[in-house]
Structures are given as structure tokens and as C-alpha cells.
C-alpha positions as CSV (number, residue, x, y, z in Angstrom):
1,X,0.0,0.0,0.0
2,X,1.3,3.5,-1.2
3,X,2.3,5.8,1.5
4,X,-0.5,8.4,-0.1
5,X,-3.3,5.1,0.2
6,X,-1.9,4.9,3.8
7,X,-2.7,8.6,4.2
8,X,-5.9,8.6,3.2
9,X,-7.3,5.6,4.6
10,X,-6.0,7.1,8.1
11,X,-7.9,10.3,6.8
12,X,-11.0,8.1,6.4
13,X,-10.9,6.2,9.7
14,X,-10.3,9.8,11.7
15,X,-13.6,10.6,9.7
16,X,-15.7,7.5,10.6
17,X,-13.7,7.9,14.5
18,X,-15.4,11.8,14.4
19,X,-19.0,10.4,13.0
20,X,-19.3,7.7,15.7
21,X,-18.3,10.1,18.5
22,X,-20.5,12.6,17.7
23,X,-22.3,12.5,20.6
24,X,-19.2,13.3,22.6
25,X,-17.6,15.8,20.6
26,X,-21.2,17.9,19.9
27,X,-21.0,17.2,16.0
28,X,-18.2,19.6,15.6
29,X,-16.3,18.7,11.9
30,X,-12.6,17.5,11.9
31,X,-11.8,21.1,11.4
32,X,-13.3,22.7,14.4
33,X,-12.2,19.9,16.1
34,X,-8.7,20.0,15.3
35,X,-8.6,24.3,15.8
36,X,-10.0,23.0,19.0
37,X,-6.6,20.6,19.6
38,X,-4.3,23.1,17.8
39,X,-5.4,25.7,20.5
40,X,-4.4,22.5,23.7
41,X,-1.6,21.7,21.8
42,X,-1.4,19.0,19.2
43,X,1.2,16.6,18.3
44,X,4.9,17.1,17.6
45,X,7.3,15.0,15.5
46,X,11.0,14.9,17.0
47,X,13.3,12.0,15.6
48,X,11.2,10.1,13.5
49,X,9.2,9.3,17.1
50,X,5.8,10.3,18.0
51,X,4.9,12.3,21.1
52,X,1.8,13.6,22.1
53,X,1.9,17.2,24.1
54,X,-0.4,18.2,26.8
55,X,-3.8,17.5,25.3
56,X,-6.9,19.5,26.1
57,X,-10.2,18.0,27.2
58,X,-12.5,18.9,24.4
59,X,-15.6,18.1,26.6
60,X,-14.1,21.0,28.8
61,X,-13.9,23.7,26.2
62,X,-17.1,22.5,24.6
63,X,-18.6,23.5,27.6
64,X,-17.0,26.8,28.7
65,X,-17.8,27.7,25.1
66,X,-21.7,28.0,25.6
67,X,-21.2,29.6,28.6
68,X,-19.1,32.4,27.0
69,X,-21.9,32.7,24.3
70,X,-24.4,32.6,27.3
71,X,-22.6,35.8,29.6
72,X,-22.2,37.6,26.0
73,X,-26.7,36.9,25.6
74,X,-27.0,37.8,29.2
75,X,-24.4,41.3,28.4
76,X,-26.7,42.1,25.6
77,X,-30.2,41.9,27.4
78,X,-28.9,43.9,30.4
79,X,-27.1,46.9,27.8
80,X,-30.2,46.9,26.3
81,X,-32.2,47.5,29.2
82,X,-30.2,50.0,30.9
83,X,-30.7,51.9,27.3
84,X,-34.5,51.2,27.3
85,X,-34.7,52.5,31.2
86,X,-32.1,55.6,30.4
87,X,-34.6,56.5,26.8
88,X,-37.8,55.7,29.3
89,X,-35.8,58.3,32.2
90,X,-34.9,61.1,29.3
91,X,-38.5,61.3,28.1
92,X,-40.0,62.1,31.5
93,X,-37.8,64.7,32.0
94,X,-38.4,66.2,28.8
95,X,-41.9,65.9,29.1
96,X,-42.9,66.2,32.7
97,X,-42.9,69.2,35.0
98,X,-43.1,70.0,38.7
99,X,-45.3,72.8,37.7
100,X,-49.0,72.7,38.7
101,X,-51.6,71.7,36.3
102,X,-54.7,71.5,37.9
103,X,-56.5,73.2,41.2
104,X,-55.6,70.4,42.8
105,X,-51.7,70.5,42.3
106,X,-51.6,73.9,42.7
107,X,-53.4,73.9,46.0
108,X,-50.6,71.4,47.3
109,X,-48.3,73.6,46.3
110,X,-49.9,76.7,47.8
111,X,-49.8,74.4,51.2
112,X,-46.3,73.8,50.7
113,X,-46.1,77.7,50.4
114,X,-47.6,78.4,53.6
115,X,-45.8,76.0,55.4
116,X,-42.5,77.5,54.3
117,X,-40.5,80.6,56.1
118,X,-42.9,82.9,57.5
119,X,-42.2,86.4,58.4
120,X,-45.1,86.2,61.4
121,X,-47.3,83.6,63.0
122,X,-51.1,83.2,61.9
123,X,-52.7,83.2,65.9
124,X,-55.6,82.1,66.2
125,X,-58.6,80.8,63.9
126,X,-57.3,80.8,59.9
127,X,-59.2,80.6,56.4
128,X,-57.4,79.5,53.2
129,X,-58.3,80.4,49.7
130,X,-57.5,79.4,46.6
131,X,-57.9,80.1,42.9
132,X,-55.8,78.5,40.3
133,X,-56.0,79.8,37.0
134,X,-53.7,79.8,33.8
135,X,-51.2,81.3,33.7
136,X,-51.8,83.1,37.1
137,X,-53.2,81.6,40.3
138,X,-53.7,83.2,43.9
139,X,-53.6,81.2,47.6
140,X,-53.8,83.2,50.6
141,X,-53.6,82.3,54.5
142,X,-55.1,84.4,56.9
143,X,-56.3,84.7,60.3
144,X,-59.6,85.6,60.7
145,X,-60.9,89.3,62.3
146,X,-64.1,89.3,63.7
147,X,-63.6,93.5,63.6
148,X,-65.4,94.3,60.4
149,X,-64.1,97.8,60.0
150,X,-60.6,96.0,60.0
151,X,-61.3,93.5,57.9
152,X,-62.8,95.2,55.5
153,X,-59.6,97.7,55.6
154,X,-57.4,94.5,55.1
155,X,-59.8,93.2,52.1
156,X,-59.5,95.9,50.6
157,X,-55.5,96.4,50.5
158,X,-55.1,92.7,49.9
159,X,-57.4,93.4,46.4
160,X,-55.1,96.1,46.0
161,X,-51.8,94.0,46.1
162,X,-53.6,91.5,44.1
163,X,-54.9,94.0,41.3
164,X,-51.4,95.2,41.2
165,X,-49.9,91.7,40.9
166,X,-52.4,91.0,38.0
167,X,-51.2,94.3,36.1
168,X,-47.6,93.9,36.2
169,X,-47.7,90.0,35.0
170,X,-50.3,90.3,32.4
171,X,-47.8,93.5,31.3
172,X,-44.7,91.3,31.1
173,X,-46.4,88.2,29.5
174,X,-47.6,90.5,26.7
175,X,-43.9,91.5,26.4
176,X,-42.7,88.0,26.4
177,X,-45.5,87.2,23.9
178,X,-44.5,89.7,21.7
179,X,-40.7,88.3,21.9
180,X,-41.8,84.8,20.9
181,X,-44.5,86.0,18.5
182,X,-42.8,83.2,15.7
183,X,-42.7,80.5,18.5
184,X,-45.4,78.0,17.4
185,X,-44.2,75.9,20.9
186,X,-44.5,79.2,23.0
187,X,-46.6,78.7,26.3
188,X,-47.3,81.2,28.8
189,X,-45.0,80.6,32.1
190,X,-47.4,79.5,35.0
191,X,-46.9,82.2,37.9
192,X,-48.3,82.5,41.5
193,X,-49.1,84.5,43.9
194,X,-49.2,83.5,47.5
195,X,-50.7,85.7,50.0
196,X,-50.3,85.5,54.3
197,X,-52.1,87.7,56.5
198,X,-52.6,88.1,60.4
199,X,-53.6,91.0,62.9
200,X,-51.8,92.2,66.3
201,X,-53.6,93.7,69.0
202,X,-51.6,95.9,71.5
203,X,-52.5,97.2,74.5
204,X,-52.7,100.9,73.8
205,X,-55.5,100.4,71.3
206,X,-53.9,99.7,68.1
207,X,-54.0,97.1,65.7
208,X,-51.1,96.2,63.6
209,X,-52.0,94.5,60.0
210,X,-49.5,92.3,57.9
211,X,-49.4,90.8,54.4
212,X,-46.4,89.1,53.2
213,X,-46.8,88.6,49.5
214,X,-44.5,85.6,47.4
215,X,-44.3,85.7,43.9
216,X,-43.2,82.5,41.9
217,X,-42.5,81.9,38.1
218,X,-42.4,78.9,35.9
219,X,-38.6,78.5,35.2
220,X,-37.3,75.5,33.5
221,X,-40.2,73.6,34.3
222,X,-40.5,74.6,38.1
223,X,-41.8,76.9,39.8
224,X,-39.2,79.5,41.1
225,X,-39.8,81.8,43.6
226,X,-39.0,85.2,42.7
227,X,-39.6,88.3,45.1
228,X,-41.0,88.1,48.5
229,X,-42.6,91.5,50.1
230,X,-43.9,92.5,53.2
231,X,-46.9,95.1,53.4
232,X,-47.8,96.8,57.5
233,X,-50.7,98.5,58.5
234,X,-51.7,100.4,61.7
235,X,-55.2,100.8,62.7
236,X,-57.3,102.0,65.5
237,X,-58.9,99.0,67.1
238,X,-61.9,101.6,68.0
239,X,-63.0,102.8,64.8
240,X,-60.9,100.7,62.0
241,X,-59.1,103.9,60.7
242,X,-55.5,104.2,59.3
243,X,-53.3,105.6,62.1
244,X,-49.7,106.4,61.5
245,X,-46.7,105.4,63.5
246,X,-46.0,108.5,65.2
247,X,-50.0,108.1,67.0
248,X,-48.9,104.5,68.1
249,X,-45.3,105.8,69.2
250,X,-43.7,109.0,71.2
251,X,-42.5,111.5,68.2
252,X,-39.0,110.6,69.2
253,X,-39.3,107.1,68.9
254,X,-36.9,106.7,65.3
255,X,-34.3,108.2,67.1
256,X,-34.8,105.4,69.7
257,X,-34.9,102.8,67.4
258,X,-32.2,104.4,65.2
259,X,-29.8,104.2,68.4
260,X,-31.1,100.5,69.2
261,X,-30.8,99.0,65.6
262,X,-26.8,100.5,64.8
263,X,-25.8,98.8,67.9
264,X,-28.4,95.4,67.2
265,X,-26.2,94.6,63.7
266,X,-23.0,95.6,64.5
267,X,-22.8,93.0,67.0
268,X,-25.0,90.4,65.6
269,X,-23.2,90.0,62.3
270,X,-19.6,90.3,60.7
271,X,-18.8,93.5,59.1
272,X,-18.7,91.5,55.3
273,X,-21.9,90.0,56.1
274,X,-23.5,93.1,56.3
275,X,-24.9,95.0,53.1
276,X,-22.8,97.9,51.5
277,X,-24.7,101.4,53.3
278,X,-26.7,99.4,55.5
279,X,-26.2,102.1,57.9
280,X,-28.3,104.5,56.1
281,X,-31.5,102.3,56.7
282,X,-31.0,102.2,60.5
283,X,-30.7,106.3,60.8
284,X,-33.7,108.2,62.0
285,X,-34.7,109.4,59.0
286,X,-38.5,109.8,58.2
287,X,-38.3,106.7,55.5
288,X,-36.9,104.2,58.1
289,X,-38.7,102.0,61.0
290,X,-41.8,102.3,58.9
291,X,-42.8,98.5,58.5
292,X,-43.6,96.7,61.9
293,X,-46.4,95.1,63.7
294,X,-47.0,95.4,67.6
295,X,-48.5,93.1,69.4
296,X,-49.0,93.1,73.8
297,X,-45.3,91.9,74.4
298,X,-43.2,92.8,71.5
299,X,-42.1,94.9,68.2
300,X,-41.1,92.9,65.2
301,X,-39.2,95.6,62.8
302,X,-39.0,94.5,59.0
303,X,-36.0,95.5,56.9
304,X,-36.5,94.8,52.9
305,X,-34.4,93.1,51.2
306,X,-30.8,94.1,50.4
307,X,-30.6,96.8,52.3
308,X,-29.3,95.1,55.7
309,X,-27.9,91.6,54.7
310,X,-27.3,90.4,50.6
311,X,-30.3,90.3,48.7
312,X,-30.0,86.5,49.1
313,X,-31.2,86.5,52.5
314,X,-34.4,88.1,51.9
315,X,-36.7,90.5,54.2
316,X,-35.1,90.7,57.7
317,X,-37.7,90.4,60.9
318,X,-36.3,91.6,64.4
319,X,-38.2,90.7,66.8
320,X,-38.2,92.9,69.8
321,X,-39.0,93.3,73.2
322,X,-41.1,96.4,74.5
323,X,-39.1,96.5,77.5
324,X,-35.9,96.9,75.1
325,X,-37.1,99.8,73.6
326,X,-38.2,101.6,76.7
327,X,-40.0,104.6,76.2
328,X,-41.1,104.1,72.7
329,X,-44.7,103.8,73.5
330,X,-47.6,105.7,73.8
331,X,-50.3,104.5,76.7
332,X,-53.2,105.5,74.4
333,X,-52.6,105.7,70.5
334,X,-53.1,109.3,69.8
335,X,-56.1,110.2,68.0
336,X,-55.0,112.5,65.0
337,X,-51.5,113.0,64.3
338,X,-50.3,115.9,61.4
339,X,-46.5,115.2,59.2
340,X,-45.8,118.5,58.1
341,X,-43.7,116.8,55.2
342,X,-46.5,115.0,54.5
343,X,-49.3,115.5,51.7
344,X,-52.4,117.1,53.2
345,X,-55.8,118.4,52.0
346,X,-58.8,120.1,53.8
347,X,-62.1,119.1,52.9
348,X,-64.5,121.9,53.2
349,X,-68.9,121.8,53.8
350,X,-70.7,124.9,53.4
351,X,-74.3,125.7,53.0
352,X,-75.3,122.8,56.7
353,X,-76.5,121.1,58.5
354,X,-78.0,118.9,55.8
355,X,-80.0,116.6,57.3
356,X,-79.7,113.1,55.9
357,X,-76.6,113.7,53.8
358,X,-74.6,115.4,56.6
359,X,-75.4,112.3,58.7
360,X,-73.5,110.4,56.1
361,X,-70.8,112.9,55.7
362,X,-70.2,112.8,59.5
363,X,-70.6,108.9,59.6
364,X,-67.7,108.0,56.8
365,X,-65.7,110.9,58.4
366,X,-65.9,108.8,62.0
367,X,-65.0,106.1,60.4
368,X,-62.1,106.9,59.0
369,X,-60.8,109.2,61.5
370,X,-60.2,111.9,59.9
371,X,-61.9,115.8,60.4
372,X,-63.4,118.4,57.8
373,X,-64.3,121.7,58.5
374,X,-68.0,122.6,58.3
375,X,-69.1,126.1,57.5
376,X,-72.9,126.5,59.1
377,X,-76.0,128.9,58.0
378,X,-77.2,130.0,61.1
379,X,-80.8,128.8,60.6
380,X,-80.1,125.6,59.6
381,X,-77.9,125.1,62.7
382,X,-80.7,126.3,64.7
383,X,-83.0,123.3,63.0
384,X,-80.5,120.5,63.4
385,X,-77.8,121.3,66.8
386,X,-77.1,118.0,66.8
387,X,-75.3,117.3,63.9
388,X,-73.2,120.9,64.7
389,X,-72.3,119.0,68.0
390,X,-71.3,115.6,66.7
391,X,-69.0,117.5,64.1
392,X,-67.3,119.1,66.8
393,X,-67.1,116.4,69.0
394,X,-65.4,114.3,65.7
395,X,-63.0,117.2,66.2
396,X,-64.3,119.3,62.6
397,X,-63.4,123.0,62.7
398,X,-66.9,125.2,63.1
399,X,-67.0,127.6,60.3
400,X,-69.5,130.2,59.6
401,X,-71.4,131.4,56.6
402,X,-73.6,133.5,57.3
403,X,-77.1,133.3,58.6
404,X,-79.7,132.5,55.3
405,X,-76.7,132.9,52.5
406,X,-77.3,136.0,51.0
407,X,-74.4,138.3,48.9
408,X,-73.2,139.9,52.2
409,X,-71.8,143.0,49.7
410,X,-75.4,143.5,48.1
411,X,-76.8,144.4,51.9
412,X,-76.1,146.9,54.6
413,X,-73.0,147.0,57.1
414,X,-75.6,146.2,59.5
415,X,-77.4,143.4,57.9
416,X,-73.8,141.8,57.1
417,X,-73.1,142.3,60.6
418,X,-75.8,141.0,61.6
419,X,-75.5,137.9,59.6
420,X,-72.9,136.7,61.2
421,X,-73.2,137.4,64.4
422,X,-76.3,135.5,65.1
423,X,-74.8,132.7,62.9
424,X,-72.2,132.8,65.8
425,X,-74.2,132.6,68.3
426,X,-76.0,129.6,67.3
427,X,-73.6,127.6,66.5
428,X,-71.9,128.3,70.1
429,X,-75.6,127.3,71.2
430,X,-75.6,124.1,69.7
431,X,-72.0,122.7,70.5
432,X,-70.3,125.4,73.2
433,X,-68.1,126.7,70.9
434,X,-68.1,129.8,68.6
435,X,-66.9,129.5,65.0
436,X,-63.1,129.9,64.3
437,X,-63.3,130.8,60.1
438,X,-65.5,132.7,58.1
439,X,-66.4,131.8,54.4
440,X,-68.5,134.6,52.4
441,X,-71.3,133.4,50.7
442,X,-70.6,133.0,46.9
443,X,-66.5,133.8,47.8
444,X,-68.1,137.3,47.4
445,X,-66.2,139.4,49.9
446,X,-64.3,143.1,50.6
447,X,-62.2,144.9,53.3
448,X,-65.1,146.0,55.6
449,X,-66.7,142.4,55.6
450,X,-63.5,141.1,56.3
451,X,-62.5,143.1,59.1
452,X,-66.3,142.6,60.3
453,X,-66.3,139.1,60.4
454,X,-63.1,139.1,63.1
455,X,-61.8,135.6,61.6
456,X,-59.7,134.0,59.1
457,X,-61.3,134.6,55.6
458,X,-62.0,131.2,53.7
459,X,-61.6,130.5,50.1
460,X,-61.1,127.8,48.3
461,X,-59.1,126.3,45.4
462,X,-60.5,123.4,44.5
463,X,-64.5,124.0,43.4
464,X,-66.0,120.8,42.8
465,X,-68.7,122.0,41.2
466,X,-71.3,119.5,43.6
467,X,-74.0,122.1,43.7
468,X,-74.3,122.3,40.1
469,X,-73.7,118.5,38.9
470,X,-75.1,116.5,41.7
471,X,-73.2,113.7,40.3
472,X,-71.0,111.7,43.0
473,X,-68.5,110.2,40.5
474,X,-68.1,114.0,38.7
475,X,-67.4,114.7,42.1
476,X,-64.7,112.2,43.0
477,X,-63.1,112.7,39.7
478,X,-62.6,116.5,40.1
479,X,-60.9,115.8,43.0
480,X,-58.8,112.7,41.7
481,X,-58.3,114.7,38.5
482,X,-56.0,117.6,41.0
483,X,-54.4,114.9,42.3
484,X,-53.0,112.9,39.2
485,X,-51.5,116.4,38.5
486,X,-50.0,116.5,41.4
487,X,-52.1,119.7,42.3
488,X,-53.9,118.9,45.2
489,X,-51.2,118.9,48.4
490,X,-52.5,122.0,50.3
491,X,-55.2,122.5,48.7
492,X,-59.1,123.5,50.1
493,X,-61.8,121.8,48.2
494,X,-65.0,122.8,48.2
495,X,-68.6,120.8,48.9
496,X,-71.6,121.3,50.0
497,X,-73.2,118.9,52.6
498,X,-76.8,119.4,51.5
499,X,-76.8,117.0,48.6
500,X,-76.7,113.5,48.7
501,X,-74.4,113.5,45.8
502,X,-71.8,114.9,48.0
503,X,-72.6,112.7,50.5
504,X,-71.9,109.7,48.1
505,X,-68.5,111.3,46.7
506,X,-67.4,111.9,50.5
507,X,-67.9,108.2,50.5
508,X,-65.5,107.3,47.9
509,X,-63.3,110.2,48.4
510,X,-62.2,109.7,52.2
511,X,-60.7,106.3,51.6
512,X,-58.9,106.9,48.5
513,X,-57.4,109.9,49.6
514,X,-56.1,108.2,52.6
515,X,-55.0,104.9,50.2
516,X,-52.7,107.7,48.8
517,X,-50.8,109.1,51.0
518,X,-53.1,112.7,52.0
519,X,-53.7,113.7,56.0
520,X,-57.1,115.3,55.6
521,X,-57.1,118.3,58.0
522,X,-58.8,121.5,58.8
523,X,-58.5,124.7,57.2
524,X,-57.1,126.5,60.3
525,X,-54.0,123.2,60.4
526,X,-53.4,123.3,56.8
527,X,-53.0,127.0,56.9
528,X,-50.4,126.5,60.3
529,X,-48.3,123.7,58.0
530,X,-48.3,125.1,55.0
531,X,-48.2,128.7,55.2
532,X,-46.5,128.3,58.1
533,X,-48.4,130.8,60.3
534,X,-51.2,130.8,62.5
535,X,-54.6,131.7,60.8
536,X,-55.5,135.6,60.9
537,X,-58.2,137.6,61.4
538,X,-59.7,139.4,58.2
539,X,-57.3,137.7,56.3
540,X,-58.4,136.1,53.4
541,X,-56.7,132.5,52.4
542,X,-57.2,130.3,49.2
């Protein structure tokens, strides 16, 4: 047999050897079979002799094989989860939002709100409202005041800070609308205002007021808060009137807290952790130590942001005791108190008593706590006393005007004389005092009337024009009108307290001019702070 025979026949029988053990070597061919012995080692020829190397167990790697295809499976499956889960994680984030969507959501997160840094403790019975709303919602807190002058003062500011709120946002989203005009995607931001409000009784008959007020935006899909504010009131307990802090304090008292409060900082914080001219908002000037609430133990002073500590830290509350501040109270709040830097007007009657309308008048003047001055016919105070004595017991200045309003320059010396002399006389009659100011009927007036009449001469520089219109709102507005031109500090406007019309104005007038910032005074004070003299006889002032 030829060696090549030999060859193949042993080529064969490795063939037939591989088929029968199939079942032991997985039905691999010759050629995986002998990569699989190549990689253990196969045989080596040395000296014509045969000897076998280190063989490998192919059971051994047949098995480890399937295993290492098995790990590589189990590889895959996990990779391809973790990029399922990590696809799944990246769409909720793109797509969800910690913003608000329903009344639901956003009344959670108004309670969130409330539970949060306060600037003062809600004592006593509270009420929560909400009203969610896209894009702008409202939540307030608030302790409830059975005083319904009060609350109905604190209604009315919180409307105020509200309205405001409203204006300012739904100006900037139009802005912001306008900027994204070619932005098909464009959504209005979602943005909330959260409202807390409590009262402060003290024990000198005042009642202190505050609203802290949090505004949030929509900002990268959460809701962001943006400025916080604080907002004090004072009022008297007794009739629900604004009253300002030098009726609650002794007229000294920002000098005290100005002494109290330079000291207070300097040794409560580091030198760099206090705000650049920090100083200048603990100084007794006029616009400092405005914002506190009193209550029977303590004054808690509010600082605005940035102007003691960084801007970071927000509003800053001092709490302090009475007893610290020693002397700074009053032991009854002070019933009128005039700021002679302060806007004032005097509000001016002529032509009463008038019955029905003058009851009014004298009512919304009560309460508010402010005066007028009344200038009395003589025969009408003889018919109705008791509205001259209620005006001066309100502490109105008594004018007079004559005794049945005639042209006091068309008559006699005497008749003129006598006109206002028995007008005099009754209105001393009806409340014990005599009439301090003298107002010519029609303004018509000379040098002999004046001198006769033996008071201060009464004009006017603000005619409303009531008698004529008899329309409260034309009223109001002439008023308003002065004041949008910044023409109305010092002025005297007149009324007449006849009409009902007036009486309706006086209404409406009182509490906005107070909203604004004016002391409502009499003639004779607004004459003494803004002339700067006491009034004179005989002569005449406008």
C-alpha cells in the first residue's frame, strides 16, 4: 500500500472515529475539532518518534464555550435595558414638569407655600383660599378678624396688592408674547401669587395689620420663587381707621430705634456680612422704621431686602421686646396726628347742616378718623344742633357762613353784621363753641366784611362744582383729577353737605385719599403747616 493510500485511509478512519463520537464531541467537523486541539496543543514529530503534548479536554472547552456565548446573551439583554430605562428616564424629564396643572396641584403647592419661612405667625382661627388659574393663580392664608371695620380695611388692601400683581404680570407676558411672536411651541410661564395675613392687637388700642406677599415663576419647568414682600398697617382698634406710626409711638421714637438698631447689627453680624450702606437704613430718618407690627409683648421691625444683609437672604424680621425699647410707646394711641412733610388736603362743607346727607358725611368721616371743616348757615344750625355737636365732638373746625346765605356786599354794614353774628351765636348754642373761620357766601367778599367778620377769611381752590352736577362720580373725579397732576397737596376743596351726591362722593373720596398718602385736616392746620403761620383775622386765604 502507497504511503498516499496509507494517508488517506488514516484520513478516512479519523472521519468515521469523528461520525461515531459525535455525541461526545457535539457534531463539531474535523476542522473545528482540530482548531480546538491546535489551541491544547497538538502533536509534535522529533526523531522520526511520535509524542503527544499536553492534550486539552475537548468536553471541557465545549462547555466553557456555551457559557461564554451565554454571559455575552446575558451582556446584551442587560445593555439593552439599561438603554431602554435611560430613553424611558430622558423622556419624562423632557416631558414632565413640577409645575401645577390643575387646582388640585396647585393647592398642594400653595400648602407647601404656607408652610414654608414665614415672616409672622397666623394666631388664632385661619381661612385658606385658593384660585388657580392659567397662567396666574392666587392662595392666601389668613387669620380671621371678627372686627369688620378692620377686615374690610385688610380686604381691601389685599385686592389692591392683588390687582397690582395682575397688572404687572399680564404686562410682562404680553412683552414675552411679543418676543416669541414666531414661536409655534410658545406657552405662557405658569406664575403664583401667595398671600399671608394676620392681625396684632396691642395694649394701647392699636391694631397692627400684615401681608407678606410671594411671587413665583415657571422657570425650566419649576416653579421658582421670585420676590417676596412684606406690606404693614396700623389701625385704631376703636374705629378701624388708618393711624400712622407717630400716633402708636412717642414722636421721638426713630431716634430710639435708630440708636437701638446700629448697635443690634454691629454685634449680631460680621462686618462683610453686612450689606454695602446698610447704615443709612437704620438712621432716624423719616423713610426708616416704617414697617412693623406690635402686638401686647413685643415689636417685630422689617428690613427689605438688600438693604441690611445680601439680597440672598431676603426680608429681615427683628423681633423685639417692648421693654428693650423703653419709652417708645404711647399709653393710648393718639387720636390725629399731622406730618408736616406730609401730603395734606382740607375738605371743606358749606351751606349745613343737611339733614340726611350730613349724617352720612359725619358717619364715613368717624369712620375713617379723619376731620373736615363745616361752614354752618345759622338757621339751619338752629333746626339740626345735633349734627353741629357731633361734628365738633369728631374734632371738625366750626366755620360760619352766614345766617340765610345772602351776597353779604349786596346788603347793609348792618345786615352783614348781623348775619354773622347770630350765625355765631347759634352755632356756640348748639355745641359750646363759637366758629373759628368765616367763608363769604358765593367767595363774594371786601375789606369791611372782612374786618367785620373778626376771623380767618375762607376761600377755596378746589371748586367741585357739587351744587351744580349733583353727580357723586363728577365729584370724585374733580378731586382725583387735582391729584393725578400732582395739584392737590394744600389745597381747600370745596362741597356742599346738602346733597346727597356729595354725600356719596365723600364716600369714595375719604378712603382713597387716605390709600394715597393725604392727611385730611382743617382749614385753620393746613394754613399752620403750609403757610406756616397761625390763621389771621380778616385775612383772606385760598
Amino acid at each position: 500500500m502507497s504511503e498516499y493510500e496509507k494517508h488517506s485511509m488514516s484520513e478516512k478512519n479519523e472521519e468515521e472515529t469523528l461520525e461515531e463520537n459525535a455525541d461526545e464531541t457535539g457534531g463539531l467537523t474535523k476542522e473545528e475539532l482540530d482548531e480546538i486541539m491546535a489551541d491544547g496543543g497538538m502533536m509534535s514529530r522529533s526523531g522520526g518518534n511520535r509524542r503527544s503534548a499536553p492534550k486539552s479536554n475537548p468536553k471541557q472547552n465545549l462547555k466553557k464555550e456555551p457559557k461564554q456565548k451565554k454571559l455575552r446573551r446575558v451582556l446584551l439583554i442587560v445593555f439593552l435595558v439599561l438603554l431602554v430605562i435611560t430613553g424611558v428616564i430622558a423622556a419624562y424629564a423632557y416631558f414632565s414638569t413640577n409645575v401645577y396643572q390643575d387646582d388640585a396641584e396647585f393647592k398642594n403647592y400653595a400648602d407647601k407655600q404656607f408652610r414654608g419661612d414665614q415672616l409672622f405667625e397666623l394666631n388664632g382661627k385661619t381661612e385658606r383660599t385658593y384660585e388657580y388659574g392659567s397662567p396666574i393663580s392666587y392662595a392666601a392664608d389668613y387669620t380671621v378678624i371678627d372686627n369688620k371695620e378692620i377686615e374690610a380695611f385688610r380686604k381691601t388692601q389685599i385686592d389692591k396688592i392683588t390687582a397690582e400683581y395682575k397688572d404687572a404680570q399680564e404686562s410682562a407676558e404680553a412683552q414675552r408674547a411679543e418676543e416669541n411672536k414666531d414661536d409655534k411651541n410658545y406657552k405662557a410661564p405658569a406664575e403664583a401669587l401667595i398671600l399671608s395675613s394676620a392681625a396684632f392687637s396691642s395694649d394701647n388700642g392699636a391694631v397692627s395689620i400684615a401681608i407678606s406677599a410671594k411671587e413665583s415663576q415657571e422657570q425650566k419647568k419649576d416653579m421658582v420663587d421670585t420676590t417676596t414682600s412684606i406690606y404693614t398697617y396700623l389701625v385704631s382698634e376703636k374705629t378701624g381707621s388708618v393711624i400712622y406710626p407717630e400716633q402708636m409711638f412717642v414722636p421721638e421714637y426713630r431716634q430710639i430705634c435708630a440708636e437701638y438698631f446700629a448697635k443690634y447689627f454691629k454685634e449680631t453680624y460680621k462686618s462683610d456680612e453686612l450689606a454695602e450702606g446698610w447704615e443709612s437704613h437704620v438712621t432716624a430718618d423719616a423713610a426708616n422704621f416704617n414697617k412693623f407690627i406690635v402686638s401686647e409683648k413685643f415689636i417685630t421691625f422689617y428690613f427689605d431686602s438688600g438693604t441690611i444683609l445680601d439680597e440672598s437672604e431676603g426680608i429681615q424680621a427683628v423681633k423685639v421686646s417692648k421693654t428693650d425699647l423703653n419709652g417708645i410707646m404711647r399709653e393710648k394711641v393718639s387720636e390725629r396726628y399731622i406730618d408736616p412733610n406730609r401730603p395734606m388736603v382740607a375738605l371743606t362743607y358749606d351751606d349745613g347742616p343737611g339733614d340726611a346727607s350730613e349724617t352720612r358725611i359725619l358717619d364715613c368721616l368717624e369712620q375713617n378718623g379723619v376731620v373736615a371743616t363745616f361752614f354752618y348757615t345759622g338757621s339751619r344750625a338752629t333746626k339740626r344742633p345735633d349734627q353741629v355737636k357731633r361734628a365738633k365732638s369728631l374734632g371738625c373746625e366750626m366755620g360760619n357762613h352766614s345766617w340765610n346765605h345772602p351776597q353779604l356786599t349786596k346788603i347793609s354794614a348792618d345786615q352783614a353784621k348781623e348775619q354773622i353774628t347770630k350765625t355765631n351765636n347759634a352755632v356756640e348754642a348748639a355745641c359750646g363753641s363759637a366758629p373759628t373761620v368765616f367763608r363769604p357766601c358765593y367767595g363774594a367778599t371786601n375789606d369791611s366784611i372782612n374786618a367785620m367778620a373778626q376771623m380767618p377769611v375762607i376761600m377755596w381752590t378746589v371748586d367741585t362744582l357739587d351744587w351744580k352736577t349733583k353727580d357723586a362720580q363728577k365729584t370724585f373725579d374733580c378731586v382725583k383729577a387735582k391729584a393725578d397732576q400732582g395739584k392737590l397737596d394744600g389745597k381747600i376743596v370745596l362741597m356742599h353737605s346738602i346733597h346727597e351726591p356729595t354725600a356719596g362722593a365723600t364716600e369714595k373720596l375719604i378712603p382713597w385719599l387716605k390709600e394715597n398718602g393725604y392727611q385730611l385736616v382743617t382749614v385753620s392746620e393746613l394754613i399752620k403747616y403750609k403757610k406756616g403761620e397761625d390763621p389771621q383775622n380778616g385775612k383772606v386765604y385760598y
